[in-house]
MOPAC internal coordinates of N, CA, C and O (Angstrom, degrees):
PM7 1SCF
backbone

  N    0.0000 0     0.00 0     0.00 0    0    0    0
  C    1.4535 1     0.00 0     0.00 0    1    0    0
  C    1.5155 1   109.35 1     0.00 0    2    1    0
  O    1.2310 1   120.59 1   -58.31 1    3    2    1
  N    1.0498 1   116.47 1   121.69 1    3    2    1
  C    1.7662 1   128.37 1   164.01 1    5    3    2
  C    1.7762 1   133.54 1  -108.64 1    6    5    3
  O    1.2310 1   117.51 1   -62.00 1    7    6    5
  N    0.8629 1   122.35 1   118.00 1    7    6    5
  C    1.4924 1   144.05 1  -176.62 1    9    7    6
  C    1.9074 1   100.77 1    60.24 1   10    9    7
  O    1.2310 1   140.46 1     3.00 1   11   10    9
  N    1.3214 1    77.90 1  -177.00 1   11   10    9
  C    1.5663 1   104.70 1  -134.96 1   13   11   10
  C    1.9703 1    90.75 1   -75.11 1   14   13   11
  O    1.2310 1   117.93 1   172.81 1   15   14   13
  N    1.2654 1   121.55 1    -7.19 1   15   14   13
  C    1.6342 1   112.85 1   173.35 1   17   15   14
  C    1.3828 1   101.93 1   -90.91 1   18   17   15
  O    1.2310 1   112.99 1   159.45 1   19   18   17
  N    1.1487 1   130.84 1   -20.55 1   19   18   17
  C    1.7730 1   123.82 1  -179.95 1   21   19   18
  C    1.1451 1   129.83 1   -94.24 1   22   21   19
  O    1.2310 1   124.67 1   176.21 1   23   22   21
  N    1.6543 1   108.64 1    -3.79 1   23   22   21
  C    1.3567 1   141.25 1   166.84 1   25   23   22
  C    1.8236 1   110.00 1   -60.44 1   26   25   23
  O    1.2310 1   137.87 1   120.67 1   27   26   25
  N    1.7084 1    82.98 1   -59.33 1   27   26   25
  C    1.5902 1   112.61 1  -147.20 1   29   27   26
  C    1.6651 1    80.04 1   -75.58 1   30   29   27
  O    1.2310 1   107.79 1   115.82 1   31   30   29
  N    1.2004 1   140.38 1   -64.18 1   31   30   29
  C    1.3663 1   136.89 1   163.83 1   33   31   30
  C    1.3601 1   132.03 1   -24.93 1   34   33   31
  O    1.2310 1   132.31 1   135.84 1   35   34   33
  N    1.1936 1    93.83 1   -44.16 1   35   34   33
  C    2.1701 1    95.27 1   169.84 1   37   35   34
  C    1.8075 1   110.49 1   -67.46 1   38   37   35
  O    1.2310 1   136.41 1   125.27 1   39   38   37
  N    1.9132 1    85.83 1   -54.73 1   39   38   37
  C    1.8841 1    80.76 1  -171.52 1   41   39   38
  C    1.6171 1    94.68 1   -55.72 1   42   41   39
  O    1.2310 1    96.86 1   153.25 1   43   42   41
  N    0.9773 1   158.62 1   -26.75 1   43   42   41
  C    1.1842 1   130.15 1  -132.29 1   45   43   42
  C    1.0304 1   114.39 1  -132.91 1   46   45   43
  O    1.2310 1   128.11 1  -170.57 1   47   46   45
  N    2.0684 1   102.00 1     9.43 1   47   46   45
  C    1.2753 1   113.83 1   143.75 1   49   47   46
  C    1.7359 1   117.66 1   -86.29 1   50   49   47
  O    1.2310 1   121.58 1   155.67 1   51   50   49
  N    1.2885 1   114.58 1   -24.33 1   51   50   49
  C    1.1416 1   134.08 1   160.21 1   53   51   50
  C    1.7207 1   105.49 1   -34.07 1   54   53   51
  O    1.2310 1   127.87 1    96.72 1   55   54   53
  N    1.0312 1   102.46 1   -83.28 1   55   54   53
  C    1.6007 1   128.16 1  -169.73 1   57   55   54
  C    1.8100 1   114.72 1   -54.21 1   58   57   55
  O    1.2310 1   132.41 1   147.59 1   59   58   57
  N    1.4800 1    93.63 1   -32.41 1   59   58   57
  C    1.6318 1   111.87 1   160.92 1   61   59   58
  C    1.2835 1   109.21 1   -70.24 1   62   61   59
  O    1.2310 1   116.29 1   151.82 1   63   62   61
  N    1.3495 1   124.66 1   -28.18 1   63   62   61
  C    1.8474 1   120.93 1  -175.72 1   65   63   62
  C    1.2941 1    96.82 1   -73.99 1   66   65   63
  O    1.2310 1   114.43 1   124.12 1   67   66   65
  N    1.5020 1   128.16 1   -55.88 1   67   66   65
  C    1.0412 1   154.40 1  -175.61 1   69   67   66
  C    1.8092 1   108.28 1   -11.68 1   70   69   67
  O    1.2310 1   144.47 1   110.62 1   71   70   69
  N    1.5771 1    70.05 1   -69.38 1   71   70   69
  C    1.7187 1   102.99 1  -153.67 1   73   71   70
  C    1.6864 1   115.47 1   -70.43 1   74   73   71
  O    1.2310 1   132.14 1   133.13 1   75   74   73
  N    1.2217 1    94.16 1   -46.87 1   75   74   73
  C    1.4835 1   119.02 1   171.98 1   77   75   74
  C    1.4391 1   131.40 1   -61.09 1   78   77   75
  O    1.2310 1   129.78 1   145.63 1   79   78   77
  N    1.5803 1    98.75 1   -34.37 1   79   78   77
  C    1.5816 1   112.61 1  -166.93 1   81   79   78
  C    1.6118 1   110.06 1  -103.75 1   82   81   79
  O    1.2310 1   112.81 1  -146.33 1   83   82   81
  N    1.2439 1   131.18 1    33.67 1   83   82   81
  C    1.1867 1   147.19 1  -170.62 1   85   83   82
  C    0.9959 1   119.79 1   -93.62 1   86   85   83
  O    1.2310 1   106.80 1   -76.78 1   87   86   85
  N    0.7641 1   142.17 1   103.22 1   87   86   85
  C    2.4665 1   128.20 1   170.19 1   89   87   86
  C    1.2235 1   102.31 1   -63.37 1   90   89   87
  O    1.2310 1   124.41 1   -11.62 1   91   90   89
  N    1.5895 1   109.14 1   168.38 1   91   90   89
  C    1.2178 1   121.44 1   178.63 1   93   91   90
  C    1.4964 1   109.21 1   -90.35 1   94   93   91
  O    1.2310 1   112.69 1   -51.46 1   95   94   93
  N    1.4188 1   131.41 1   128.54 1   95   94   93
  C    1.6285 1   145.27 1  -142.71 1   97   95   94
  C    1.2192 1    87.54 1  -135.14 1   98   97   95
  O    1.2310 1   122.79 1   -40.80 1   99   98   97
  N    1.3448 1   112.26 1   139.20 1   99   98   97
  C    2.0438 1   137.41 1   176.83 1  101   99   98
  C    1.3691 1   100.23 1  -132.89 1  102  101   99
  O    1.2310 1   110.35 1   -93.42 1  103  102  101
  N    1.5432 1   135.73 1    86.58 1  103  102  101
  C    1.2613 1   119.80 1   154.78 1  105  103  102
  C    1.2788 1   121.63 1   -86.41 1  106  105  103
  O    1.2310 1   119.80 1    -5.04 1  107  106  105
  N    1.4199 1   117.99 1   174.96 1  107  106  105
  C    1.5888 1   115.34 1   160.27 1  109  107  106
  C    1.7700 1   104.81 1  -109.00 1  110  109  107
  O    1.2310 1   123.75 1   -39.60 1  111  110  109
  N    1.0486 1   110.40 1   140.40 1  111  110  109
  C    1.9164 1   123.60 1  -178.75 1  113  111  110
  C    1.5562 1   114.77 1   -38.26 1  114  113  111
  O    1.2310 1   126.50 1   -68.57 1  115  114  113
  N    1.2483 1   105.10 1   111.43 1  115  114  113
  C    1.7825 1   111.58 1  -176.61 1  117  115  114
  C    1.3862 1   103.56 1  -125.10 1  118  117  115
  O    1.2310 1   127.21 1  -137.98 1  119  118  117
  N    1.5959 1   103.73 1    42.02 1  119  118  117
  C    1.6272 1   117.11 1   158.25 1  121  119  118
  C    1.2399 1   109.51 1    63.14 1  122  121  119
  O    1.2310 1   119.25 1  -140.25 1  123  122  121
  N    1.8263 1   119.04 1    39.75 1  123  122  121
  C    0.8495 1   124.14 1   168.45 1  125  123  122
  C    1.6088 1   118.58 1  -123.95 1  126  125  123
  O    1.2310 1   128.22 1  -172.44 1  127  126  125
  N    1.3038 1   101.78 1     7.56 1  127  126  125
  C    1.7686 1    96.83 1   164.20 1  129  127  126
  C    1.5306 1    89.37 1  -142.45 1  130  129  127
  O    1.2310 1   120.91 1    18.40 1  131  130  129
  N    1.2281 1   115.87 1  -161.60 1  131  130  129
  C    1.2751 1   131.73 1  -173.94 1  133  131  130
  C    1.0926 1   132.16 1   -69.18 1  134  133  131
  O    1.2310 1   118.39 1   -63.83 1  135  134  133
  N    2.2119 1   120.67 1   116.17 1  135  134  133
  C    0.7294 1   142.63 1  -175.35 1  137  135  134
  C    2.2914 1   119.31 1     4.97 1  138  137  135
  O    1.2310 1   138.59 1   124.73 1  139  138  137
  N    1.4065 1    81.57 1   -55.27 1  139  138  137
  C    1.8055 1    92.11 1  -177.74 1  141  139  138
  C    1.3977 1   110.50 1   -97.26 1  142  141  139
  O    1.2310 1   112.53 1  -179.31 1  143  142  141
  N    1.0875 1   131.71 1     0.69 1  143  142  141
  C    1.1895 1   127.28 1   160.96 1  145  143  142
  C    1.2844 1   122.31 1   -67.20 1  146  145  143
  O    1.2310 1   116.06 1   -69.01 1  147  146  145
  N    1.5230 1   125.09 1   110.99 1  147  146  145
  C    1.7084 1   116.43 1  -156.26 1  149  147  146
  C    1.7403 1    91.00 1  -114.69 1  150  149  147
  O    1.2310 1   102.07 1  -155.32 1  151  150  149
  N    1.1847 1   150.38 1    24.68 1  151  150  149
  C    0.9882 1   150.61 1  -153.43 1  153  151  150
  C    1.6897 1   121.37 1   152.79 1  154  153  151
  O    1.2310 1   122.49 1   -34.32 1  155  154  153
  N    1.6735 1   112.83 1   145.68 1  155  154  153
  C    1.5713 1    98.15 1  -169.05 1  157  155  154
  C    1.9599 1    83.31 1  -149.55 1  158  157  155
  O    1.2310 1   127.62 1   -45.25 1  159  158  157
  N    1.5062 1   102.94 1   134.75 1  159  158  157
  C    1.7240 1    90.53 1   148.00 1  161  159  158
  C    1.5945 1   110.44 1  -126.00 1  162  161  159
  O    1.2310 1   130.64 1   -20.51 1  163  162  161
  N    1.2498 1    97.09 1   159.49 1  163  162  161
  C    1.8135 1    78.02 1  -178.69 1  165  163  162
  C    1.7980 1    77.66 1  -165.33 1  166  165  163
  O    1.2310 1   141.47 1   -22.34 1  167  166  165
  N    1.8303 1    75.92 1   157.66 1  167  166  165
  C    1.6920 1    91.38 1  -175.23 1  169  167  166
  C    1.7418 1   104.03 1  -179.06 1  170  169  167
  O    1.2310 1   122.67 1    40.70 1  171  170  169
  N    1.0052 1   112.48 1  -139.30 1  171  170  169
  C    1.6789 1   101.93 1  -159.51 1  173  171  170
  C    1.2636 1   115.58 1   -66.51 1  174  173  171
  O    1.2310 1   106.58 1   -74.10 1  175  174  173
  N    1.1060 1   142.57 1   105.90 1  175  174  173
  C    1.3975 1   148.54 1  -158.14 1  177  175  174
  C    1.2828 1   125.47 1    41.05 1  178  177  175
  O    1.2310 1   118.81 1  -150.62 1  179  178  177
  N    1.2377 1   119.88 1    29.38 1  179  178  177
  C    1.5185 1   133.76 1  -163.03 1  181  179  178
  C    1.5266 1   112.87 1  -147.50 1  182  181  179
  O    1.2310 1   111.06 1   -49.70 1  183  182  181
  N    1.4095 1   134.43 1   130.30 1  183  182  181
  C    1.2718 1   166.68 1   161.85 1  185  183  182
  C    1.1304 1   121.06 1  -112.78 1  186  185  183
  O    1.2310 1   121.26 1   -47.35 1  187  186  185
  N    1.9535 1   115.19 1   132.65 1  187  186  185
  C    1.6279 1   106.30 1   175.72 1  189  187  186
  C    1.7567 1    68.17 1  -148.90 1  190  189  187
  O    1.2310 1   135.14 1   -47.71 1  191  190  189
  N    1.4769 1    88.31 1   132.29 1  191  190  189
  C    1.6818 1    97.84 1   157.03 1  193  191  190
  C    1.4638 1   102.76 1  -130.33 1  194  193  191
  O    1.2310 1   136.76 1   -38.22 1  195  194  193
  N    1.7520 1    85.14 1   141.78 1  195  194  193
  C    1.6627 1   111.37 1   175.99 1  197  195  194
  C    1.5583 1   138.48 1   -80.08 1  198  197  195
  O    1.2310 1   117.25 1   -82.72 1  199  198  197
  N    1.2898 1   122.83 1    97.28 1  199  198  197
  C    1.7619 1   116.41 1  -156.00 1  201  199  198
  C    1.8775 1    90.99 1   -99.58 1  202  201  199
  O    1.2310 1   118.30 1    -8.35 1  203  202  201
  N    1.3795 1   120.85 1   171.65 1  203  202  201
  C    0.7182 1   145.27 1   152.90 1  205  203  202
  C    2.2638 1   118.29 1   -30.19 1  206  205  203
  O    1.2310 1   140.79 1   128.87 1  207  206  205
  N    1.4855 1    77.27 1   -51.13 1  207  206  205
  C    1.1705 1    88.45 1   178.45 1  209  207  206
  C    1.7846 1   128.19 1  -109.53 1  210  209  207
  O    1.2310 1   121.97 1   158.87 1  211  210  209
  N    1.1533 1   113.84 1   -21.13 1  211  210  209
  C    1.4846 1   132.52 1  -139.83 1  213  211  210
  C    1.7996 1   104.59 1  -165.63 1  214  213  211
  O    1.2310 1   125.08 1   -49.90 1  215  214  213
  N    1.2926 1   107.85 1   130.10 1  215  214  213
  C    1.4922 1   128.54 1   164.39 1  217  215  214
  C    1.1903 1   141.10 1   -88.04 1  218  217  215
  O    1.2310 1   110.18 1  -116.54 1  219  218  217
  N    1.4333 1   136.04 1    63.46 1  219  218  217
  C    1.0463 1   147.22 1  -117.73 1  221  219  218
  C    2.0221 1    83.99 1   -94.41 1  222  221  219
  O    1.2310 1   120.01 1   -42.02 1  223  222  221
  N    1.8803 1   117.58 1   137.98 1  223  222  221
  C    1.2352 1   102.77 1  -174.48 1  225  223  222
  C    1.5911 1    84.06 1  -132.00 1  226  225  223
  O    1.2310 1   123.11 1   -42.29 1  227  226  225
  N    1.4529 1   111.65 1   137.71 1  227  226  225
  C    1.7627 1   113.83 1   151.75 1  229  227  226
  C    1.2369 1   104.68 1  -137.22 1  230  229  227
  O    1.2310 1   127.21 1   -21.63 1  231  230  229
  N    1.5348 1   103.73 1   158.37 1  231  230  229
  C    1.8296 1   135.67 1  -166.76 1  233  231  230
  C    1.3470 1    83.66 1  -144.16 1  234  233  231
  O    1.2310 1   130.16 1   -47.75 1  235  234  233
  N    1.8291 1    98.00 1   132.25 1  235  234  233
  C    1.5006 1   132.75 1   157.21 1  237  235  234
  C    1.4106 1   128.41 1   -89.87 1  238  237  235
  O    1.2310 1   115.35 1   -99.27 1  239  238  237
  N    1.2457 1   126.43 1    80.73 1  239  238  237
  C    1.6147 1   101.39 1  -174.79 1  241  239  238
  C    1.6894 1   119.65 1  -106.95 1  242  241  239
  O    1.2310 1   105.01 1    38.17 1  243  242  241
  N    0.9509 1   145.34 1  -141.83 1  243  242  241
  C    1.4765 1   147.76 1  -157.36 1  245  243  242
  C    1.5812 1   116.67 1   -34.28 1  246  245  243
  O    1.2310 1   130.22 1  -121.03 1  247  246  245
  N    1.9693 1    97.90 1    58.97 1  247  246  245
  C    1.3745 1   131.16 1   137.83 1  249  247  246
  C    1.4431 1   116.01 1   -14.77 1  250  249  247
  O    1.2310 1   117.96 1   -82.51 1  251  250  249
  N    1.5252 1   121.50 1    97.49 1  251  250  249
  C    1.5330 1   103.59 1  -170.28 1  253  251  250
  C    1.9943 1   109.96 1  -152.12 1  254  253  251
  O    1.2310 1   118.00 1   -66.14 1  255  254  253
  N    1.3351 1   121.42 1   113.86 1  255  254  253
  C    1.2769 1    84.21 1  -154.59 1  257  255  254
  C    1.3871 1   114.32 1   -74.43 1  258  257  255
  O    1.2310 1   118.08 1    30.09 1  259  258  257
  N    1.5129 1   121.27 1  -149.91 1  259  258  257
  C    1.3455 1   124.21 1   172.68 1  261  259  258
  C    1.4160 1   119.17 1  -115.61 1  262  261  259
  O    1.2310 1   109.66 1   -16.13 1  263  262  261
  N    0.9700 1   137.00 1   163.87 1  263  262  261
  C    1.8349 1   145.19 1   177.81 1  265  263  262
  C    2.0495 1   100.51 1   -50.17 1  266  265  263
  O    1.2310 1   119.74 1   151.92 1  267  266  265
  N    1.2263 1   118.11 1   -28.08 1  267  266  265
  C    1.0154 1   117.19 1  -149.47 1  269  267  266
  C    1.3810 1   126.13 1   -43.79 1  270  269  267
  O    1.2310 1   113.00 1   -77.35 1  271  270  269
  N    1.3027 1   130.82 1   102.65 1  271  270  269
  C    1.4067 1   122.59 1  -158.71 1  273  271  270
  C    1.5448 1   115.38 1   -65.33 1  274  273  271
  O    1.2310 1   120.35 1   138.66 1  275  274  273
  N    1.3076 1   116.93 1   -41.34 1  275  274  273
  C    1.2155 1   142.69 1   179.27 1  277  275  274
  C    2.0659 1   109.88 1   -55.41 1  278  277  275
  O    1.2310 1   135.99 1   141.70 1  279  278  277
  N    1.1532 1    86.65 1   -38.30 1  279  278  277
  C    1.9410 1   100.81 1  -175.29 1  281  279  278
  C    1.5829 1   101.72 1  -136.36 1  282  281  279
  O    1.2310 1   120.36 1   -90.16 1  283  282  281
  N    1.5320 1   116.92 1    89.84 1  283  282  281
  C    0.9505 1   105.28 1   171.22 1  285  283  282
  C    1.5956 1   137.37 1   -65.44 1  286  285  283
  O    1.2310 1   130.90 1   144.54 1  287  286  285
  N    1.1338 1    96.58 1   -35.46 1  287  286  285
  C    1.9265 1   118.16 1   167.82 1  289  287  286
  C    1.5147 1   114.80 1   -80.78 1  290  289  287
  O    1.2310 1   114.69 1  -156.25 1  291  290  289
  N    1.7511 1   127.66 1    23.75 1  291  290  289
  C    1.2375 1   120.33 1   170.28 1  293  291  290
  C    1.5260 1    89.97 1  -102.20 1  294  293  291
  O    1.2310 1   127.77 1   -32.48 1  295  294  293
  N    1.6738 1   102.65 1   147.52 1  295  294  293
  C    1.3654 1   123.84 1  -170.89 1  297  295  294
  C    1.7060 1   105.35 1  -137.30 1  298  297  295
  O    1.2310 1   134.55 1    -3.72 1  299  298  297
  N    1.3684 1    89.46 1   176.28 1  299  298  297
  C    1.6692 1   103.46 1   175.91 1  301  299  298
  C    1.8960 1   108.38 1  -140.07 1  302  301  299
  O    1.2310 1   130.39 1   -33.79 1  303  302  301
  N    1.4390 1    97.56 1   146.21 1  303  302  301
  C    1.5798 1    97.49 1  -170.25 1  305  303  302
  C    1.6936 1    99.74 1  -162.43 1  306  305  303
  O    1.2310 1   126.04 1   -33.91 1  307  306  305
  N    0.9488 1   105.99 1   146.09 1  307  306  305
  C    1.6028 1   133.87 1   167.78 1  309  307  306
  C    1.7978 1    98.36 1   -65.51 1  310  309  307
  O    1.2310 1   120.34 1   -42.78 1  311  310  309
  N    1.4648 1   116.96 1   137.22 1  311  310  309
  C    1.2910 1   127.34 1   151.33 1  313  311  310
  C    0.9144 1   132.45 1  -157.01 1  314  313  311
  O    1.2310 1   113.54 1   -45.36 1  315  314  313
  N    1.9264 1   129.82 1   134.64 1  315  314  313
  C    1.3181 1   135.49 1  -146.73 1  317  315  314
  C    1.8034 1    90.92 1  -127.08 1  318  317  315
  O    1.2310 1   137.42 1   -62.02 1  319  318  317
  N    1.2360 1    83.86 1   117.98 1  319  318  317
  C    1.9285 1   109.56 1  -179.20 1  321  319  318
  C    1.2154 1   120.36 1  -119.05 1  322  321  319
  O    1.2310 1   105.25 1   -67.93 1  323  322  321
  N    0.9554 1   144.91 1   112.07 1  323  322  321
  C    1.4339 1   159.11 1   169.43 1  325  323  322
  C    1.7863 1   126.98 1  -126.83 1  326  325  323
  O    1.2310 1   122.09 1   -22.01 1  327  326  325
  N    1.3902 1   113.61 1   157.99 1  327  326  325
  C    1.1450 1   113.09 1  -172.73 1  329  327  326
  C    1.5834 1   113.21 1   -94.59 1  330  329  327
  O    1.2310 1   122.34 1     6.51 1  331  330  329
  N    1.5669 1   113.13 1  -173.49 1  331  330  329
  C    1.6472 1   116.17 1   118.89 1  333  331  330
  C    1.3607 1   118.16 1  -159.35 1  334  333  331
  O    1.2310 1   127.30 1   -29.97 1  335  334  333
  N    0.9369 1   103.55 1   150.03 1  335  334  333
  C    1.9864 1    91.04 1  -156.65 1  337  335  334
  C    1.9141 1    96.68 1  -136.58 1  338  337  335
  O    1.2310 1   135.97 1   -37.07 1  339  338  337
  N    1.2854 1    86.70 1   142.93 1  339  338  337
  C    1.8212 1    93.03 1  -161.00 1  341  339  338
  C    1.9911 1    93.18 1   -98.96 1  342  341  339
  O    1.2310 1   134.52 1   -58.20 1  343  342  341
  N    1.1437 1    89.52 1   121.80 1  343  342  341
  C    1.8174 1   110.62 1  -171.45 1  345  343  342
  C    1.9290 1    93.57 1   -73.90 1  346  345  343
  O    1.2310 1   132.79 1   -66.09 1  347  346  345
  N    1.1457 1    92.90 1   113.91 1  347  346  345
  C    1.9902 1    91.87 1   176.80 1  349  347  346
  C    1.1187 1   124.92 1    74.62 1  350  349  347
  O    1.2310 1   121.58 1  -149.12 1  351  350  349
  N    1.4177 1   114.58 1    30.88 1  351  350  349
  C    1.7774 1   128.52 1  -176.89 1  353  351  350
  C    1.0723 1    98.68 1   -80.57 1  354  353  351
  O    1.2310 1   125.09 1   -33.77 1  355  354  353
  N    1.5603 1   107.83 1   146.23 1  355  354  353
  C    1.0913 1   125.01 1   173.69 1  357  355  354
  C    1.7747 1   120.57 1   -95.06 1  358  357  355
  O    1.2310 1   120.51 1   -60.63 1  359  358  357
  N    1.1092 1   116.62 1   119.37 1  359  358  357
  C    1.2471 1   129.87 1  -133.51 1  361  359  358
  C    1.8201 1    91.70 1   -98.52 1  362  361  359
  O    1.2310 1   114.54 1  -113.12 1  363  362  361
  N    1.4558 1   127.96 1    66.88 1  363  362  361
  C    1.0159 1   166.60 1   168.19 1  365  363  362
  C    1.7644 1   129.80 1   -70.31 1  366  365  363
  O    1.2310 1   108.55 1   -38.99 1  367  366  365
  N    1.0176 1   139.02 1   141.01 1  367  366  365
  C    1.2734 1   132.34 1   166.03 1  369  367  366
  C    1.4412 1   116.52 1   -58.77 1  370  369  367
  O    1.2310 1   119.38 1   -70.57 1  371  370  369
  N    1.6295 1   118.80 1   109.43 1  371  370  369
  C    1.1673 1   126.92 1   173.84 1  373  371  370
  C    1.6619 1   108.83 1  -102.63 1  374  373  371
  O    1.2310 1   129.09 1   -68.06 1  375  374  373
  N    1.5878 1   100.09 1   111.94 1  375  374  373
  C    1.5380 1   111.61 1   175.89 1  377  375  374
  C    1.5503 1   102.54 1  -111.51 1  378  377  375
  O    1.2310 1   132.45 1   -13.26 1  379  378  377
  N    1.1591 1    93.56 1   166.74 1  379  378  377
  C    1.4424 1   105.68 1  -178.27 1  381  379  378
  C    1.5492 1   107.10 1  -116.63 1  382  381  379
  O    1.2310 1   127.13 1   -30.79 1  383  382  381
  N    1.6079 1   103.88 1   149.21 1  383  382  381
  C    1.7052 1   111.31 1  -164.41 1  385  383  382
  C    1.1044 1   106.84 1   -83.97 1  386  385  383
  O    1.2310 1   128.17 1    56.40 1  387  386  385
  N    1.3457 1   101.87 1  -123.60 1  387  386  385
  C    1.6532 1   131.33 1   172.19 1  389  387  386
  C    1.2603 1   127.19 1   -66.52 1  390  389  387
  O    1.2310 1   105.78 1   -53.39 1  391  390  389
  N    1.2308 1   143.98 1   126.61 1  391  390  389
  C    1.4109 1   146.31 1  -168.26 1  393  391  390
  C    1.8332 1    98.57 1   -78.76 1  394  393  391
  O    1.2310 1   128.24 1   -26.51 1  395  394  393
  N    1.2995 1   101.74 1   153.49 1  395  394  393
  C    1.5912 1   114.16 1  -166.81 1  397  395  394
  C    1.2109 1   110.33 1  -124.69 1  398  397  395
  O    1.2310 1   120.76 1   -92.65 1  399  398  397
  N    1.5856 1   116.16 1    87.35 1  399  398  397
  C    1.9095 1   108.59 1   175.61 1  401  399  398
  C    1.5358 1    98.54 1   -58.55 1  402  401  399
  O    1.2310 1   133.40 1   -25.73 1  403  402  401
  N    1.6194 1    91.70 1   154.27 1  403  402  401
  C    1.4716 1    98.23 1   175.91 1  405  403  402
  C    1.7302 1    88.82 1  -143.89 1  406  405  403
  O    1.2310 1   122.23 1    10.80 1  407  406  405
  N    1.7407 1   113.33 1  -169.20 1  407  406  405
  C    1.2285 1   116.47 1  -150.02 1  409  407  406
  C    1.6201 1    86.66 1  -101.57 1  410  409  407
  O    1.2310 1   120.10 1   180.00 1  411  410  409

């Protein structure tokens, strides 16, 4: 591989395998993100974490890396985050049911 556009092209076919080739994942919190986070799914450019109260959702789109010689796998990307948060929830054990094949 030679200079810094044929570089940036491999990782970022790399980073395209990455990103793309993921299933959609439902854990429950094993004290590896934040305290109130009681639940996480995440999968191809998409995150929803589960609070007590509120559903926290983010989307990644135009995933792209950068020239950076120093970090070849640091990138730049657009992301659209939003909530929804239940007004007067009752702050209850939220389990999760039945698993959901999808296509």
């Amino acid at each position: 591989f030679s200079g810094p556009e044929v570089r940036k092209k491999v990782y970022q076919n790399i980073l395209d395998d990455l990103m793309v080739g993921e299933q959609q994942v439902f854990r429950k919190n094993a004290g590896f993100w934040e305290d109130e986070i009681l639940y996480r799914t995440s999968g191809t450019n998409a995150t929803a974490n589960f609070y007590n109260d509120k559903v926290v959702f983010s989307l990644i789109k135009d995933a792209e890396l950068t020239l950076n010689e120093d970090d070849p796998f640091e990138m730049k990307a657009s992301f659209l985050n939003w909530s929804l948060e239940f007004k007067n929830a009752e702050k209850g054990a939220l389990l999760p049911q039945n698993r959901v094949d999808r296509n």
